[in-house]
C-alpha positions in Angstrom: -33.6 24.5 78.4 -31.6 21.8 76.4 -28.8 22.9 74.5 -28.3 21.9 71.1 -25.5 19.9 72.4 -27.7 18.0 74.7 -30.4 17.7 72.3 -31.2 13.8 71.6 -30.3 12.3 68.4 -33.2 10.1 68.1 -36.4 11.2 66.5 -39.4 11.2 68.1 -42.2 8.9 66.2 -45.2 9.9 66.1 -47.8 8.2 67.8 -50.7 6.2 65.8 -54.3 6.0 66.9 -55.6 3.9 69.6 -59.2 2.8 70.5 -60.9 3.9 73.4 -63.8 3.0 75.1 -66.7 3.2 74.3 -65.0 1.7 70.4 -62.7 -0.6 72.0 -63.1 -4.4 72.3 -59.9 -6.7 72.0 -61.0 -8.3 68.7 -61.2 -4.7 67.1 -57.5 -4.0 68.7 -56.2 -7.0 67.4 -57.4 -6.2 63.9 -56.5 -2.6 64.1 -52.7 -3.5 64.9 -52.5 -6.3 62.3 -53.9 -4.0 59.4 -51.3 -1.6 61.1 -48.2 -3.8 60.9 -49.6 -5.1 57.4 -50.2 -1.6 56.3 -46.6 -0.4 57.0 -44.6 -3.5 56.4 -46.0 -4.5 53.1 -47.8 -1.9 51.3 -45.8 1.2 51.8 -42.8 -0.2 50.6 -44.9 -0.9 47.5 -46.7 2.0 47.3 -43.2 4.2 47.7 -42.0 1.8 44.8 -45.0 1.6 42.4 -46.5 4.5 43.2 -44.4 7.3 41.1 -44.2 4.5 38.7 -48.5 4.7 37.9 -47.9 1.1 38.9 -50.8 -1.7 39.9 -51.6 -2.8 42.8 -49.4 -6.2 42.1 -51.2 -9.7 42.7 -49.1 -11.0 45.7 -50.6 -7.8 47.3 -54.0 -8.8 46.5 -53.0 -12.3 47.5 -52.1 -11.4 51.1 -55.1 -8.8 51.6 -57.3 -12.2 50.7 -55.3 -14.1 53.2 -55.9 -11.8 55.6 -59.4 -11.8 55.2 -59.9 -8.0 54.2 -62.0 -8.7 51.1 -64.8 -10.0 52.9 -64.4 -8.0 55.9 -68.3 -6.9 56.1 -69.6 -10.8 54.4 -71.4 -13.0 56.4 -69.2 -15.7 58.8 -71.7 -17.9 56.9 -70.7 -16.9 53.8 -67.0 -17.1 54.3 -66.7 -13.8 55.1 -65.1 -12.0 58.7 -69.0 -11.4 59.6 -67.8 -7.8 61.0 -69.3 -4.5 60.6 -68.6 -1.1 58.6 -66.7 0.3 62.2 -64.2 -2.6 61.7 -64.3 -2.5 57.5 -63.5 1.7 58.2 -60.8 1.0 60.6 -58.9 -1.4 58.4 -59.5 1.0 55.9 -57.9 4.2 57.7 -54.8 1.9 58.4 -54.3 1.0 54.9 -55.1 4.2 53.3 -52.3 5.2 55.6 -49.9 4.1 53.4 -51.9 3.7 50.0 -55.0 4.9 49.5 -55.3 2.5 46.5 -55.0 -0.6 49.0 -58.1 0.9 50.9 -60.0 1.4 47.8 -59.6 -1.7 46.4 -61.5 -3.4 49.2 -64.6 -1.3 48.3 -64.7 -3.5 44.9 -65.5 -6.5 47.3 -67.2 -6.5 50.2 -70.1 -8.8 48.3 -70.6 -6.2 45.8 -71.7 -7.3 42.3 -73.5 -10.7 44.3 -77.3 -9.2 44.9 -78.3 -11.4 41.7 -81.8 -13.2 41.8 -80.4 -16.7 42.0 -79.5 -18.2 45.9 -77.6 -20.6 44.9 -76.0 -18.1 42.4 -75.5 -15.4 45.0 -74.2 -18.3 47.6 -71.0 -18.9 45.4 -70.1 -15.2 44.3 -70.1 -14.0 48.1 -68.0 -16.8 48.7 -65.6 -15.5 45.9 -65.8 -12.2 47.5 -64.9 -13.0 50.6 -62.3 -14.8 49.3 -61.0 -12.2 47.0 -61.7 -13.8 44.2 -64.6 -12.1 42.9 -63.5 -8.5 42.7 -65.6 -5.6 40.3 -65.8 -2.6 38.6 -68.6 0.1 38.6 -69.4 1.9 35.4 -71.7 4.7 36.4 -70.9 7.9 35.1 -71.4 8.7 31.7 -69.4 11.4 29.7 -72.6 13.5 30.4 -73.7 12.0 33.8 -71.8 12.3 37.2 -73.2 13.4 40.1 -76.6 13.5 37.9 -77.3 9.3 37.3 -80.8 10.3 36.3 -79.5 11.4 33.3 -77.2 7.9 32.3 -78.0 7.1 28.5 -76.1 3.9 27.9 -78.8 1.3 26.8 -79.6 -2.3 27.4 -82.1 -3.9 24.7 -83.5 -7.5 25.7 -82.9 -9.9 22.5 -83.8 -13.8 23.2 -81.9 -14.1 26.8 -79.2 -11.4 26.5 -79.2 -7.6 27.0 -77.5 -6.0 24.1 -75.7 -2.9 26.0 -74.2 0.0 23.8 -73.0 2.9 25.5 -70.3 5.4 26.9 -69.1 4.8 30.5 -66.6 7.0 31.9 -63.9 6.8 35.3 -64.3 3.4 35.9 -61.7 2.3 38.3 -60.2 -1.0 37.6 -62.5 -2.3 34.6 -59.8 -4.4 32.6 -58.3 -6.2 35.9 -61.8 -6.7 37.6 -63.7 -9.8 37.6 -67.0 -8.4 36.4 -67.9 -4.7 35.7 -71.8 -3.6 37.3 -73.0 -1.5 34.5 -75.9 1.1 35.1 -77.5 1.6 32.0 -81.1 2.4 30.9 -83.6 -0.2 29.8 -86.3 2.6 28.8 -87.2 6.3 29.2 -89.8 7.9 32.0 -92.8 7.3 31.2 -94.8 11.5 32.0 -94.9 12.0 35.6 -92.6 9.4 36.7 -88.9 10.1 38.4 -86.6 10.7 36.0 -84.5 7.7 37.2 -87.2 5.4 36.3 -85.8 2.5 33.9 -82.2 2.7 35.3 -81.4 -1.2 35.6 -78.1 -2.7 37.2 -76.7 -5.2 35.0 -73.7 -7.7 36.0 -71.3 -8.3 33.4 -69.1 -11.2 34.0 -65.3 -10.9 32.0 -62.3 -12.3 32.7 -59.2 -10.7 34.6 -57.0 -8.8 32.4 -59.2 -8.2 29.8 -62.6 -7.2 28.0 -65.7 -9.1 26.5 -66.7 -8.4 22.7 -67.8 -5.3 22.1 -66.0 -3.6 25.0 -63.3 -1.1 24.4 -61.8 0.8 26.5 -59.1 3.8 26.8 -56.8 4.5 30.4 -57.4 7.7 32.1 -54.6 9.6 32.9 -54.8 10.2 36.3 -52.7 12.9 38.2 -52.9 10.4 41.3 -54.9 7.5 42.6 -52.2 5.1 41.0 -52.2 1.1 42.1 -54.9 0.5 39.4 -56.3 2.2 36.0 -59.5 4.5 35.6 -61.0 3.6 32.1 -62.9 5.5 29.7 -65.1 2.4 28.4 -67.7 2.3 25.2 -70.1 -0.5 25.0 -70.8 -1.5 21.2 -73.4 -4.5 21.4 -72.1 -5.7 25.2 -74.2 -9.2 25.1 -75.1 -9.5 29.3 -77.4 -12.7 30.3 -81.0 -11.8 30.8 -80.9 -13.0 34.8 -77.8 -11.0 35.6 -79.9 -8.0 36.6 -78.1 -7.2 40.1 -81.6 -5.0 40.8 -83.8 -2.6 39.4 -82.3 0.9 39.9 -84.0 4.0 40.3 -81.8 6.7 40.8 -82.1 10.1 42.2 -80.1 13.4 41.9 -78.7 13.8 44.6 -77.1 9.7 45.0 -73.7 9.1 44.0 -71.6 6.3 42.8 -72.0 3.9 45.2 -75.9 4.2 44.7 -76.1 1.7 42.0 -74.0 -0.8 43.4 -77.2 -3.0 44.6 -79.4 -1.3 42.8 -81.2 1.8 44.4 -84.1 -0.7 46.1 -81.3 -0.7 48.9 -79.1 2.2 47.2 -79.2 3.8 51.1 -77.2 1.7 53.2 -74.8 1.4 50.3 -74.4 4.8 49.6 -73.9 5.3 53.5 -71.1 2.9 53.9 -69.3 4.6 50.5 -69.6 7.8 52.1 -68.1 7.1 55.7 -65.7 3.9 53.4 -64.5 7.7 52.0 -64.1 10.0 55.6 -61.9 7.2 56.6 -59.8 6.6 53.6 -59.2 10.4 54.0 -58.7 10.5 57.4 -55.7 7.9 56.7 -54.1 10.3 53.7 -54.5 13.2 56.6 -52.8 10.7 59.4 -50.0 9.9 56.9 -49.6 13.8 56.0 -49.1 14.3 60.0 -47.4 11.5 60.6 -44.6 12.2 57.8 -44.0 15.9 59.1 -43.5 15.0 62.4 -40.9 13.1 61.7 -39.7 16.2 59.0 -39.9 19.2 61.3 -37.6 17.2 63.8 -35.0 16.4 60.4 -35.0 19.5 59.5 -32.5 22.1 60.9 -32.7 25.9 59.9 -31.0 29.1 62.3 -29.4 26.4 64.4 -32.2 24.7 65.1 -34.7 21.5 64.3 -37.6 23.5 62.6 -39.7 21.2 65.3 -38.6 23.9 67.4 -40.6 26.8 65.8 -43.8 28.1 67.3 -45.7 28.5 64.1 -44.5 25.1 62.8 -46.1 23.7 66.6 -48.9 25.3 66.3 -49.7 24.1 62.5 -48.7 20.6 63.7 -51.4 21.5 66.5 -54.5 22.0 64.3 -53.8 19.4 61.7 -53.9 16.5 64.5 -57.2 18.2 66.4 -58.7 18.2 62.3 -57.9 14.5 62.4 -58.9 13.7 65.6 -62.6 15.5 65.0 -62.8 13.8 61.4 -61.9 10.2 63.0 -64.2 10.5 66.1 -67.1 11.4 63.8 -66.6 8.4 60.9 -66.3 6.3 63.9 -69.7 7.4 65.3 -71.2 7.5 62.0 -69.6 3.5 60.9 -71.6 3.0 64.7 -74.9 3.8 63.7 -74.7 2.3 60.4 -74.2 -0.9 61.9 -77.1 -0.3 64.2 -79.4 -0.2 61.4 -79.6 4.1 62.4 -81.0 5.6 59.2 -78.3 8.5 59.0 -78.4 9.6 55.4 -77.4 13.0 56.8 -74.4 12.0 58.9 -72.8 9.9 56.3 -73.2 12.9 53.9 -71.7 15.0 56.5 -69.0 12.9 57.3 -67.8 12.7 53.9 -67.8 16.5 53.8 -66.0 16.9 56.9 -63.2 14.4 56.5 -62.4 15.1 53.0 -62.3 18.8 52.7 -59.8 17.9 56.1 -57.8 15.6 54.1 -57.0 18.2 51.5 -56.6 21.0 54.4 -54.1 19.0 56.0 -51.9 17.5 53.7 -51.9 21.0 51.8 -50.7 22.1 55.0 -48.0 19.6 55.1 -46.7 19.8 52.0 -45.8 23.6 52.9 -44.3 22.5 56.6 -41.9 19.9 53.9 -41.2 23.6 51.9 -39.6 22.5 48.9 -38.9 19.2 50.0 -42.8 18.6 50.1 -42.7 19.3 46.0 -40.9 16.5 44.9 -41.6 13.2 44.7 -39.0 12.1 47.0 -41.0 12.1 49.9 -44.6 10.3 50.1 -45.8 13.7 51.1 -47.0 14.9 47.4 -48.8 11.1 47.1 -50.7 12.0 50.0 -51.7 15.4 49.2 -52.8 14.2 45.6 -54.6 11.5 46.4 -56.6 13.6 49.3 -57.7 16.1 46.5 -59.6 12.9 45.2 -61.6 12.5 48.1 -63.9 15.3 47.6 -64.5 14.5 44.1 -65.3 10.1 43.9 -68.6 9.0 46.4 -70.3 12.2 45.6 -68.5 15.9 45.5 -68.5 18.3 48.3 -71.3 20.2 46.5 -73.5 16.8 46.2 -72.9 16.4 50.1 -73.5 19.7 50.4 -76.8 19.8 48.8 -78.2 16.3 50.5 -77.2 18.3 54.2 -79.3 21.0 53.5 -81.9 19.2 51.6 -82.5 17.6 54.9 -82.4 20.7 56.9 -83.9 23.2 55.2 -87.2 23.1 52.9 -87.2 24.5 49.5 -90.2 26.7 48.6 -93.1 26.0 45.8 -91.0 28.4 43.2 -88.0 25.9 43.5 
C-alpha cells in the first residue's frame, strides 16, 4: 500500500463522458468536445463570476453561443440552422449545463420557437433569426392561478380592427424584458358545454424590443433562490395591442401538458413537449455531472485522520452510486433524444425521462453537497449553484407529480367513478 509519503501530489481529474457506439459518429464527437471546451473555458468562468452576483447571461456570451451555431442547433440547414437533431441539441445541452445551467436553458428560447406564424415568407426570416440568435423568446404560460393546469389560463385576447387587445396576469416568465418577443397563451373565448376545457386557448406572438416592454406591459423580477444568468418576471398585460396574423397556432390545452405545450400551439404541442422534457433530463444530468465532477476533485483535497477523505470507504462508495445514477439517467435521455428524432411517438418515455433524471439531479448534488461537509454550504465552491439549480428541474417542464400522473395515465386505466 502507498504511504502517505509516497502518495502523488497531483489530483486525479475526473473523467467526462464519451460516446459510444451505437451514439457515436465523428460529427457528434467533434461537437460534443467543442461544447465541452466552450463550456469550461468560457462559461464557467462566468457563471463562477456572475452567478452569486444574480448576474445575466452577458451579450458577448450570447454572441459566441450564436457563433457557434448553438441557437439553431435543431433549424433546418436550409434555414440557416445546424440541421441536427434533439440527440445532438441534448448533448450540447448536458455539456453546457455542466457549467451553467442558464447557458443550456437559454438555447430552449431558440431553436425556431416563436416562428410557426401563418406567413412563409414571415416564418422564412424569423427561423433565420433563430438560427442566428437573433430572434430569441419568452413563454408566458402560467398564470397566478394556472401552472401545471393551462386549461384553466384566464388572460384574454379581444379582436378590435386588426389587433388582439390582451389583458392579463402572467407569471415565471423567464427572460421576458431581454427577449425578442414574448409567446403569450391566453384565452380568446370560454368552452362552449361539452367541449375540452382547453378549447379557446390561442398562442399569440408578441413582438418587443430587447431590454424592454411594449405599452401596456408591466412587469415585476422574481426573486429567484437560483436559476441566475437571466430574470423570471411576474408580468400583467393591461390592453397588450398584438397584430391580428401573429397567431403562432390555435392552442388547445390539456391537463396534463406542461410549459413547453404552447410553444407551437398544442396542434403539434407533442413533439414539443417531448423535446422540453428530455431538453430537461439532460440539463439535469449536466448539474448531476458537475456535482460529481466537483467532489472528485474535493474528496482527493481534503485531508482528515491523516488521510485524503478520497480514501474513505463510505465516501467511495457514495462517489460509487452518484456516477451509476448519472450513467442510467444519461443512457436513457440519450435513447429517448433517439427516438424522438425517429419520429417514435414516446410521450411516455420523455415523461419518464424527465422524472428519472431530475429527481437524480437533486439526489446527487444533495449528496455532494454533504461529501463538501461545510465546505459544500458556502458559496465558495460551485457545489451549492449546482445543487440549487437541480431542485429546479423537477419543478419547470412539468413537476414530478405532472410526470408522474402522464406515466400512469398511460399504464393504468382509471375507472367510470374517476
Amino acid at each position: 500500500m502507498t504511504s502517505s509519503q509516497e502518495r502523488p501530489t497531483e489530483l486525479l481529474e475526473p473523467q467526462p463522458p464519451v460516446l459510444l457506439p451505437p451514439w457515436h459518429t465523428p460529427e457528434r464527437e467533434a461537437l460534443q468536445l467543442q461544447a465541452r471546451r466552450f463550456a469550461a473555458e468560457e462559461v464557467l468562468p462566468v457563471a463562477d463570476e456572475l452567478d452569486p452576483q444574480k448576474g445575466l447571461l452577458p451579450e458577448s456570451l450570447l454572441a459566441r453561443m450564436a457563433e457557434l451555431g448553438y441557437f439553431g442547433i435543431t433549424v433546418p440547414a436550409e434555414h440557416g440552422g445546424l440541421g441536427l437533431g434533439v440527440f445532438e441539441y441534448c448533448m450540447v445541452s448536458e455539456e453546457l449545463a455542466r457549467a451553467w445551467m442558464s447557458s443550456a436553458s437559454i438555447l430552449a428560447r431558440s431553436q425556431g420557437l416563436g416562428t410557426a406564424v401563418a406567413d412563409a415568407a414571415r416564418r422564412e426570416e424569423l427561423l433565420r433569426r433563430s438560427a442566428k440568435g437573433e430572434w430569441i423568446g419568452a413563454i408566458a404560460l402560467s398564470e397566478p392561478d394556472a401552472g401545471s393546469d393551462l386549461a384553466g389560463v384566464s388572460t384574454r385576447a379581444v379582436l378590435d380592427g386588426d389587433e388582439w387587445v390582451v389583458t392579463g396576469h402572467k407569471r415565471w416568465c423567464g427572460n421576458a424584458e431581454a427577449a425578442d418577443f414574448i409567446q403569450v397563451l391566453v384565452r380568446e373565448r370560454d368552452p362552449e358545454p361539452g367541449e375540452s376545457r382547453s378549447k379557446g386557448l390561442v398562442n399569440l406572438l408578441l413582438e418587443k424590443e430587447r431590454g424592454s416592454f411594449p405599452p401596456g406591459l408591466t412587469g415585476t423580477p422574481i426573486d429567484k433562490i437560483g436559476y441566475h444568468g437571466f430574470l423570471t418576471w411576474d408580468l400583467v398585460l393591461d390592453g397588450v395591442r398584438i397584430p391580428r396574423d401573429n397567431v403562432v397556432d390555435e392552442a388547445a390545452a390539456s391537463d396534463e401538458q406542461g410549459e413547453a405545450a404552447a410553444r407551437a400551439g398544442f396542434a403539434a404541442a407533442q413533439a414539443f413537449l417531448n423535446t422540453a422534457r428530455v431538453h430537461t433530463a439532460a440539463r439535469a444530468v449536466g448539474l448531476a455531472r458537475a456535482a460529481l465532477e466537483d467532489s472528485v476533485v474535493y474528496l482527493q483535497e481534503r485531508e482528515q485522520f491523516g488521510h485524503p477523505i478520497a480514501d474513505f470507504q463510505a465516501l467511495r462508495f457514495a462517489v460509487a452510486e452518484m456516477a451509476a445514477q448519472i450513467e442510467q439517467a444519461r443512457a436513457f435521455y440519450r435513447q429517448v433524444a433517439h427516438l424522438i428524432d425517429l419520429g417514435v411517438r414516446c410521450e411516455r418515455e420523455a415523461s419518464m425521462v424527465k422524472l428519472e433524471a431530475t429527481e437524480m439531479a437533486v439526489r446527487v448534488t444533495n449528496q455532494a453537497m454533504q461529501l463538501h461537509g461545510g465546505n459544500g454550504y458556502t458559496t465558495e465552491r460551485q457545489v451549492e449553484r449546482h445543487w440549487r439549480d437541480a431542485r429546479l428541474t423537477t419543478i419547470f417542464e412539468g413537476t414530478s407529480e405532472i410526470q408522474k400522473r402522464i406515466i400512469s395515465d398511460r399504464l393504468l386505466p382509471r375507472s367510470p367513478l374517476t
